[in-house]
C-alpha positions as CSV (number, residue, x, y, z in Angstrom):
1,X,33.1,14.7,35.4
2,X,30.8,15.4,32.7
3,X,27.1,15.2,33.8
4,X,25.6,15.6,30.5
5,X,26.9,12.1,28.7
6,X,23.9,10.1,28.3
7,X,24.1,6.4,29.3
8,X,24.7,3.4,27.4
9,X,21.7,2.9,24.3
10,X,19.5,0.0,25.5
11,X,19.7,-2.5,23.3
12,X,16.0,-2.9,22.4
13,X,16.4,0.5,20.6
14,X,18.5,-0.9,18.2
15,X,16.3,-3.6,17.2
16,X,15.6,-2.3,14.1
17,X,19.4,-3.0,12.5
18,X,18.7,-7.1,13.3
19,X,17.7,-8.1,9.7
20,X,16.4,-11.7,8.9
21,X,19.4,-13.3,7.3
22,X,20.6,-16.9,6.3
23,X,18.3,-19.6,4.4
24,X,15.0,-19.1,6.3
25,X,13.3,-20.1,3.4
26,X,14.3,-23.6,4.1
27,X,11.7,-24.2,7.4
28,X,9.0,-24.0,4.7
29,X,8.6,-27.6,3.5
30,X,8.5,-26.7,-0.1
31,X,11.5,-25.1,0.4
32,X,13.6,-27.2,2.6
33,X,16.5,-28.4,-0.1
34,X,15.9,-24.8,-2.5
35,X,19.8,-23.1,-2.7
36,X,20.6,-19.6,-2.3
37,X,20.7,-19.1,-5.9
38,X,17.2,-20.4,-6.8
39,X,15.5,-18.7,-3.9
40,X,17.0,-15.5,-5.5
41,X,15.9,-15.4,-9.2
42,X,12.9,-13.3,-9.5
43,X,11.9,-15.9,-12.4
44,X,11.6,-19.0,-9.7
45,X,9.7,-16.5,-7.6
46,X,7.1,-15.6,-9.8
47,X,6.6,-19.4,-11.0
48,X,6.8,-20.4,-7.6
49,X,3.7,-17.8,-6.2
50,X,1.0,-19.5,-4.2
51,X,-2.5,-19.0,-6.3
52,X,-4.9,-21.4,-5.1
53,X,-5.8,-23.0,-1.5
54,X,-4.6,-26.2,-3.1
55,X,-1.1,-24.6,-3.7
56,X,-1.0,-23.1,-0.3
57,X,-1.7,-26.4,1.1
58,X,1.6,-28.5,-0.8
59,X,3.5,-25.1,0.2
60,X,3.4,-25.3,4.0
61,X,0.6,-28.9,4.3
62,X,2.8,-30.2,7.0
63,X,3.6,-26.7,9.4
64,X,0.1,-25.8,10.3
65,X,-3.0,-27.1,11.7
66,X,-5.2,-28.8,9.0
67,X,-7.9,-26.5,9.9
68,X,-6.5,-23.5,9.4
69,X,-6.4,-24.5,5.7
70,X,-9.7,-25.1,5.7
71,X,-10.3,-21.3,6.6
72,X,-7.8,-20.5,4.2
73,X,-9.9,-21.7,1.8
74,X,-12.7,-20.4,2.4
75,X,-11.2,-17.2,2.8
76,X,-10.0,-17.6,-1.0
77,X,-13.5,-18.3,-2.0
78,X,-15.0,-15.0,-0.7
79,X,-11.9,-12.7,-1.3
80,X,-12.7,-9.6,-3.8
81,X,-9.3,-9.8,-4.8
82,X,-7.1,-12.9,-6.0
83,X,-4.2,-14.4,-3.9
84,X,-0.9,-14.8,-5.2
85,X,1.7,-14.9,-2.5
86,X,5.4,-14.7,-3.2
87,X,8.1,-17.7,-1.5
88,X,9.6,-14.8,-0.4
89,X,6.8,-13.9,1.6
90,X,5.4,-17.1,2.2
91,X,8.7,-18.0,4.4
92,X,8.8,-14.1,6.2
93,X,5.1,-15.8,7.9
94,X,5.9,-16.9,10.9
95,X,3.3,-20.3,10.2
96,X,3.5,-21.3,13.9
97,X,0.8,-18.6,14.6
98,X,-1.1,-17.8,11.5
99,X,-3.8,-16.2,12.5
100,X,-1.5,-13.2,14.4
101,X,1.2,-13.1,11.6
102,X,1.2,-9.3,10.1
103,X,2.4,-10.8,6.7
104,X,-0.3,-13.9,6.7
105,X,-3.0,-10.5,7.5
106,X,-2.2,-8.9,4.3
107,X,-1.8,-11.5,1.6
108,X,-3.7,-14.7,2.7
109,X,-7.7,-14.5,3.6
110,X,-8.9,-16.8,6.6
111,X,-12.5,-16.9,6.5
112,X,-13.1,-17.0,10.4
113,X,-11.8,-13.2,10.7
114,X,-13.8,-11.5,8.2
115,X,-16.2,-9.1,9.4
116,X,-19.4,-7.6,7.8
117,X,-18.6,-4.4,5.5
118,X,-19.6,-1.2,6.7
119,X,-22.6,-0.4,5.0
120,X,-21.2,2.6,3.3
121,X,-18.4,0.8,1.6
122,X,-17.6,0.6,-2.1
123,X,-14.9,-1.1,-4.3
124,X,-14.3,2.2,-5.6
125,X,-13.6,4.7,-2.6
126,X,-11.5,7.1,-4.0
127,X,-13.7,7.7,-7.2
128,X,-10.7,7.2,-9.3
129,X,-12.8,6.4,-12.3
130,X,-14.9,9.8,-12.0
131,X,-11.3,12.0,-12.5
132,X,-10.3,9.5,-15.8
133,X,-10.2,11.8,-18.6
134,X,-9.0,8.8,-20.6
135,X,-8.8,5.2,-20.0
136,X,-5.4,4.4,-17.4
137,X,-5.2,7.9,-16.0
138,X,-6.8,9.4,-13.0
139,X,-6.5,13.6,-13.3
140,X,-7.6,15.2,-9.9
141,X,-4.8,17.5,-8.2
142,X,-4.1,20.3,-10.7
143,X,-0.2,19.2,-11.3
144,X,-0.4,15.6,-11.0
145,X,-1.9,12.8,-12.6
146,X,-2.0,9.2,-11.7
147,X,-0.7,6.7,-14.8
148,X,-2.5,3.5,-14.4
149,X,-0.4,0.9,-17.4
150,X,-1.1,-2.5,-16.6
151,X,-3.6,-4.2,-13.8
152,X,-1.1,-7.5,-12.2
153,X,1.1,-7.2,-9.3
154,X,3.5,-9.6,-7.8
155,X,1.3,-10.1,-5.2
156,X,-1.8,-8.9,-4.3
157,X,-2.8,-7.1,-1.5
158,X,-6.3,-8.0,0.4
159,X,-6.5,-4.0,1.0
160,X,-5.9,-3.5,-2.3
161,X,-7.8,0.4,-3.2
162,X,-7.5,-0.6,-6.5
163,X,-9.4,-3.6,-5.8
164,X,-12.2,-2.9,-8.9
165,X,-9.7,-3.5,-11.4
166,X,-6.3,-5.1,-10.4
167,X,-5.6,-9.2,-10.9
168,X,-8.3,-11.3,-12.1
169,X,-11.9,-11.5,-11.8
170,X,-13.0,-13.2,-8.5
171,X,-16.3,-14.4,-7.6
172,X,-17.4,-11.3,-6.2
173,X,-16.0,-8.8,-8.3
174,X,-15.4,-8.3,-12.3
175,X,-12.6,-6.4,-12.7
176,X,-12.6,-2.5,-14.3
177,X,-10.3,-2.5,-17.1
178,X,-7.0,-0.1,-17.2
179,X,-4.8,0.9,-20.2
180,X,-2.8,-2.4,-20.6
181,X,-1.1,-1.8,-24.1
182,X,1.4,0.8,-25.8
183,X,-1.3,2.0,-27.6
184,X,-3.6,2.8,-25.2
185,X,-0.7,4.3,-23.1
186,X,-0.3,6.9,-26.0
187,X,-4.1,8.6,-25.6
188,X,-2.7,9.2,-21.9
189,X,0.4,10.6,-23.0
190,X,-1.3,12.9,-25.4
191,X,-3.6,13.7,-22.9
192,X,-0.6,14.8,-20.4
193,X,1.3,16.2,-22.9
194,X,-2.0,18.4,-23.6
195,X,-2.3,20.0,-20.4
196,X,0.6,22.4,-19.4
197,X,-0.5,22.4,-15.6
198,X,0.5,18.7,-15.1
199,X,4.2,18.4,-13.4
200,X,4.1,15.5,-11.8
201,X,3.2,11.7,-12.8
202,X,2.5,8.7,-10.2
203,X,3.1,5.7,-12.8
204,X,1.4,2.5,-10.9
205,X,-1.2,0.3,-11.8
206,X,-0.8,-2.5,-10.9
207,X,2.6,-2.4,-10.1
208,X,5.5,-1.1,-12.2
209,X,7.5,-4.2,-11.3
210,X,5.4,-6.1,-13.7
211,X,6.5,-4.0,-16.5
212,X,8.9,-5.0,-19.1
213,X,12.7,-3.5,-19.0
214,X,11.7,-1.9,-22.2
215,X,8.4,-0.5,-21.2
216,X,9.9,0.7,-18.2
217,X,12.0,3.0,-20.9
218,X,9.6,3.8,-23.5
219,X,6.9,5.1,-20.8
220,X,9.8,6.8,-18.6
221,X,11.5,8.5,-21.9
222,X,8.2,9.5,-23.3
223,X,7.0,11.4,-20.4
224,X,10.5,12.7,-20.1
225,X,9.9,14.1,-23.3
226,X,6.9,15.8,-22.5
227,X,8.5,19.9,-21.1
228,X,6.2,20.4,-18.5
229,X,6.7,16.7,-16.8
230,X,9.6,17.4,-14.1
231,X,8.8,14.4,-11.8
232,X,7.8,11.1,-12.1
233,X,6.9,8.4,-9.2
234,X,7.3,4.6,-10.5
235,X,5.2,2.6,-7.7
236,X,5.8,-0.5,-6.7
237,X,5.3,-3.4,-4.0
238,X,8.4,-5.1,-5.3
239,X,10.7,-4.7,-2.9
240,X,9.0,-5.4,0.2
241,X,7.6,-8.6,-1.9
242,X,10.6,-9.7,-3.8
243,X,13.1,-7.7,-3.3
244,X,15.6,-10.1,-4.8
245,X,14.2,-8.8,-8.5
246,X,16.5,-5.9,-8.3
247,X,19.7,-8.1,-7.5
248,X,18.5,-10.8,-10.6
249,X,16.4,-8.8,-13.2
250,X,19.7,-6.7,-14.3
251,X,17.2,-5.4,-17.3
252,X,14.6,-4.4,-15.3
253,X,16.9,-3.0,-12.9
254,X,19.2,-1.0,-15.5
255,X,16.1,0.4,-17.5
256,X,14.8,2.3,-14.1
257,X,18.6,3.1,-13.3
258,X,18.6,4.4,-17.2
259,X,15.7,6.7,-16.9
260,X,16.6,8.2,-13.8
261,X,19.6,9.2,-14.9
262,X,18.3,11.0,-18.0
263,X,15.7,12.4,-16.0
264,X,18.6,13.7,-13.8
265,X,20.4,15.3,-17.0
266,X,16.7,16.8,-18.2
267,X,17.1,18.4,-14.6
268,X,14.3,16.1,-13.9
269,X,13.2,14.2,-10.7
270,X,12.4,10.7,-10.9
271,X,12.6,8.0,-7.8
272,X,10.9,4.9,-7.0
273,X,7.6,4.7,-4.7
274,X,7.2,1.3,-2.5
275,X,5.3,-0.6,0.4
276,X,6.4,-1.9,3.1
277,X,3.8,-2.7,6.4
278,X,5.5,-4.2,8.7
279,X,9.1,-4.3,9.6
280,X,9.0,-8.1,9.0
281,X,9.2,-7.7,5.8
282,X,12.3,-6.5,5.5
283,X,15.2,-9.0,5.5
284,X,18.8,-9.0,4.8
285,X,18.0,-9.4,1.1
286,X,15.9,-6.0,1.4
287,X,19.2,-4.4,2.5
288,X,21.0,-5.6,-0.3
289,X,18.4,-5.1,-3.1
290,X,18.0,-1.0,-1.4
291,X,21.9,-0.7,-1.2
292,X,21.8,-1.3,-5.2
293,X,19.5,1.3,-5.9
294,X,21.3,3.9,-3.7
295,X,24.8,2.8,-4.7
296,X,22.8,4.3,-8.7
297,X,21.3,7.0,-7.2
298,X,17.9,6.2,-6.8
299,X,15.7,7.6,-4.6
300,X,13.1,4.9,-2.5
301,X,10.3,6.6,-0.5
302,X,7.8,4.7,1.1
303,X,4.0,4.5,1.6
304,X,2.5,2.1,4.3
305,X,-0.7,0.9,4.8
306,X,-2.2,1.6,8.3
307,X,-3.7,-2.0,9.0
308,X,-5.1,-3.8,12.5
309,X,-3.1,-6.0,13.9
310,X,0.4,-5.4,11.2
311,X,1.5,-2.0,11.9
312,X,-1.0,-0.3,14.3
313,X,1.0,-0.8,17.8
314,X,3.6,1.9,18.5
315,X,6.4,-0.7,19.0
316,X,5.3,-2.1,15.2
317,X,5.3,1.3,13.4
318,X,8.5,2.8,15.1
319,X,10.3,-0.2,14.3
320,X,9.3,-0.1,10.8
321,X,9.8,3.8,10.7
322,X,13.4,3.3,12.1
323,X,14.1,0.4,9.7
324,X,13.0,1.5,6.7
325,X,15.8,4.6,7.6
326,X,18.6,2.3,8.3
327,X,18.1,1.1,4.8
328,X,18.1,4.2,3.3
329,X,13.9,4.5,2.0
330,X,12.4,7.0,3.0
331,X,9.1,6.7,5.5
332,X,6.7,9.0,3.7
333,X,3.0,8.3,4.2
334,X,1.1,6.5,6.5
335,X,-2.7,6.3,4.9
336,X,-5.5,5.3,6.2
337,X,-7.0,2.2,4.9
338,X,-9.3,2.8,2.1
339,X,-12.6,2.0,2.5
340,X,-13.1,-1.2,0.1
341,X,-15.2,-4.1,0.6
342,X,-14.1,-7.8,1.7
343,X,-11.3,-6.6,4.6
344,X,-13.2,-4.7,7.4
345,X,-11.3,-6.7,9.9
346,X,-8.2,-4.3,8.7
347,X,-9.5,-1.0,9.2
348,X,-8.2,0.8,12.1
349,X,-10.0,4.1,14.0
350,X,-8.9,7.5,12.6
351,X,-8.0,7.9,16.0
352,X,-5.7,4.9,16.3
353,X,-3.6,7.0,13.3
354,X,-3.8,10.3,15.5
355,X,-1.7,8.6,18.6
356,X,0.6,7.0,16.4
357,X,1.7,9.8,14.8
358,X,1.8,11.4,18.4
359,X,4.2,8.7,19.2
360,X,6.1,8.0,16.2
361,X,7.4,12.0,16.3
362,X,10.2,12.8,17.6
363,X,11.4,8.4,17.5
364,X,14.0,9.8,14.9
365,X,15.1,12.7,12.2
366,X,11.8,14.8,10.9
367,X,12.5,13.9,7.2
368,X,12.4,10.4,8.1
369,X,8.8,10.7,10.2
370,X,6.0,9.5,8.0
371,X,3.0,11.5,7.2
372,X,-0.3,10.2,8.9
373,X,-2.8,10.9,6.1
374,X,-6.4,9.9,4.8
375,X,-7.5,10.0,1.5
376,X,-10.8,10.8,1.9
377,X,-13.3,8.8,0.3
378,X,-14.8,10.4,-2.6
379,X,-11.9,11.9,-4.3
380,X,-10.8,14.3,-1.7
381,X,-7.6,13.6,-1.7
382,X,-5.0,13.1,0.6
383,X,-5.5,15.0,4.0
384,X,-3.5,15.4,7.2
385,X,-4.6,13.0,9.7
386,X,-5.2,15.8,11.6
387,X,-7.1,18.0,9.7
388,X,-10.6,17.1,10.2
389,X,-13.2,19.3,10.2
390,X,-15.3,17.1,13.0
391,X,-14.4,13.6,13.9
392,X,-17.7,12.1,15.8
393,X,-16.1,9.5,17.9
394,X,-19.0,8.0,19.2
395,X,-20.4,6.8,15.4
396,X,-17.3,6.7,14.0
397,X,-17.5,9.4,11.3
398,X,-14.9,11.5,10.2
399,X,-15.8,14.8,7.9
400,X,-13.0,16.4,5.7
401,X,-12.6,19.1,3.3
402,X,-10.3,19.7,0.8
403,X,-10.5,23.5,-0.4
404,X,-7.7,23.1,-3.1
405,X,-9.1,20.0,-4.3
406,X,-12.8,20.0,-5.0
407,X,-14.2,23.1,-3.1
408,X,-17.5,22.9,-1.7
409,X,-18.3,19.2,-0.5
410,X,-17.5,17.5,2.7
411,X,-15.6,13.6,2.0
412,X,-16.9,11.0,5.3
413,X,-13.9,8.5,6.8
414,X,-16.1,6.0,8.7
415,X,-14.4,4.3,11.4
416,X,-15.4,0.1,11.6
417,X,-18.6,-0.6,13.2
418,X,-17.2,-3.2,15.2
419,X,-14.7,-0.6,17.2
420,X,-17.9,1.2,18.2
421,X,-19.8,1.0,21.1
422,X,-23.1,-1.4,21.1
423,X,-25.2,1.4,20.9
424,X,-23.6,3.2,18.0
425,X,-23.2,-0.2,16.4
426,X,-27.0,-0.7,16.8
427,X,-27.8,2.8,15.4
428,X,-25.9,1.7,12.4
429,X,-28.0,-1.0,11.8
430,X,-30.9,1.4,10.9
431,X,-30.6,3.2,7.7
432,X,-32.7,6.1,8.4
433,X,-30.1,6.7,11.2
434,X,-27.5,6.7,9.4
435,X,-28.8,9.1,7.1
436,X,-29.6,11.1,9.9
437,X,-26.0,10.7,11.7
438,X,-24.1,11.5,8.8
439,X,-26.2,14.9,8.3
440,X,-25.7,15.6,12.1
441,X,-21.4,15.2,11.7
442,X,-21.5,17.6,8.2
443,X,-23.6,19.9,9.8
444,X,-20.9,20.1,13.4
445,X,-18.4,20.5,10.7
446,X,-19.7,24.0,9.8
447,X,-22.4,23.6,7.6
448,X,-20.3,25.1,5.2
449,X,-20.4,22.2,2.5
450,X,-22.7,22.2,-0.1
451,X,-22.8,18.3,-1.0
452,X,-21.6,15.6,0.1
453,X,-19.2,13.3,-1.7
């Protein structure tokens, strides 16, 4: 007898190969008599994208408690980004509980949750703007920039990082502008095409799925046709939001297929960056629109969000981890939510991210195990989860450096006040303490930095 054969799987571990299938679109009232066909056209989609409380309310009136719409609304009011909500999405919410639906968290504000912003928020975190050598391009790692070509999404995230310029202007925030036109895309490309050191471009926004078929090609072959480019990231939301775009937009579809494959002659590396959160998100439809890409070649890697109460539970993010590998995207990152204004009740601890890495590892393959990452506030960059300098737990503050990035400064994750103790919650209250606790964390880092960012 062999001793060594392990014993039938448990069932539960194969959870994540159960995708959504059929016409669930149809419990949604606005959806109840919508065909197959119709709820797969990317065109219907778009049209078809809740905008307003009002549209919300004719979408899924008769599923949910009046007053829940009322907070809704509210929530819309006092958003510092715009909704727009794809069918596709609005039918993955399960609208029996609202207020606990991961997918509901993300793109639809309920005014009852939010929480006061920490005081050292900003809709800018990441300082984007200060490493823009021109309008529509961020230049801070030595061999990559970031290509920002349009500011609209097919939906829009409330954690959005981008939040001072992406979708409309809200009542709390008027937007930054990006370079939205060929012609201002070409003062970016002249500026990459200037600067030998650059390899590698991140081409998001916005979101590349808003892009014309032939823009995808003209900014794909141009920076192809810069020598020192040899990879190129197009971003994207898409698929987790519509993912039926790549089955029904063949041009959109065929012009991404087109430049990868020419990148692939130029002995060039180009693949496609997306978002998923939550496992929920992905669906039967997912499978097929991911099958698609692979069956051309494209590579999908994928960057989530770490947000309370979507993805930070071990059982969440190992299913998501584990079914974003069964259909063949890559988990990549796992950041840290940025520090923006308008969605404190999202932000996790720094050390929420720590034990989910610890129990994510080892779930499955290494080259399918996320990174758990921050990018620090103030233009830091993107740091191991790990690799803090000092991480005062009791007030929440988190101190990185980043020696390769800007040399010389310390960049502050602060962890929500509301996770804190009452005492470090009061302290926070007082602005001289602050001052005086932020000074105390640099310092226990190693007093080493010179400013702080």
């Amino acid at each position: 007898m062999n001793h060594h054969v392990k014993p039938p799987v448990d069932p539960a571990l194969l959870e994540h190969r159960n995708l959504r299938a059929g016409e669930f679109w149809r419990a949604v009232p606005a959806y109840e008599h919508v065909d197959e066909k119709t709820f797969l056209d990317h065109i219907w989609q778009g049209r078809k994208s809740v905008k307003t409380p009002e549209e919300l309310f004719e979408t899924i009136g008769g599923i949910v408690d009046p007053t829940f719409l009322e907070d809704a609304k509210e929530g819309f009011r006092r958003a510092p980004m715009a909704v727009r909500v794809s069918p596709y999405m609005i039918a993955s919410i399960d609208w029996t509980q609202p207020y606990e639906d991961p997918i509901r968290r993300q793109f639809i504000p309920v005014a009852s949750k939010l929480l006061p912003d920490h005081p050292r928020l900003t809709l800018d975190s990441l300082h984007e703007q200060d490493d823009a050598p021109v309008q529509g391009l961020t230049h801070r790692y030595v061999d990559k920039a970031l290509f920002l070509p349009l500011q609209t999404c097919p939906v829009y995230c409330r954690f959005c990082t981008r939040s001072y310029a992406i979708g409309p202007d809200t009542e709390s925030v008027d937007k930054a502008s990006v370079a939205k036109t060929p012609d201002m895309w070409k003062d970016a490309f002249a500026y990459i095409a200037s600067r030998p050191e650059i390899e590698d471009i991140v081409i998001s926004g916005g979101d590349t799925y808003q892009l014309a078929a032939k823009n995808i090609t003209l900014i794909g072959e141009s920076l192809l046709a810069i020598p020192h480019v040899r990879r190129m990231r197009f971003a994207t939301k898409g698929p987790a939001v519509m993912p039926m775009k790549i089955l029904t937009d063949h041009a959109w579809t065929d012009a991404l297929t087109g430049v990868v494959e020419h990148g692939r002659k130029l002995g060039k590396d180009v693949v496609l960056h997306t978002h998923f959160n939550t496992p929920n998100e992905i669906t039967e439809i997912t499978k097929q629109a991911m099958d698609l890409l692979f069956a051309r070649g494209i590579t999908v890697r994928n960057q989530s969000v770490l947000i309370r109460g979507v993805n930070d539970d071990v059982h969440r993010m190992t299913l998501l981890v584990k079914r974003l590998s069964w259909i063949n995207v890559h988990p990549y990152y796992v950041y840290m939510h940025d520090l923006v204004k308008g969605v404190e009740e999202m932000r996790t601890r720094v050390q929420t991210s720590i034990d989910l890495e610890k129990a994510v590892r080892g779930t499955t393959a290494g080259f399918n195990t996320p990174l758990f990452i921050c990018d620090a506030p103030g233009g830091g960059g993107k740091r191991d989860i790990h690799s803090f300098d000092y991480y005062d737990r009791e007030n929440g503050i988190v101190v990185y450096s980043a020696p390769s990035v800007k040399p010389g400064q310390s960049f502050l994750y602060f962890d929500p006040i509301d996770t804190l103790a009452p005492d470090a919650q009061a302290r926070w209250a007082v602005p001289a303490l602050q001052e005086e606790m932020i000074r105390e964390a640099v310092a226990r880092a190693g007093g080493k930095v010179a400013a702080l960012a």
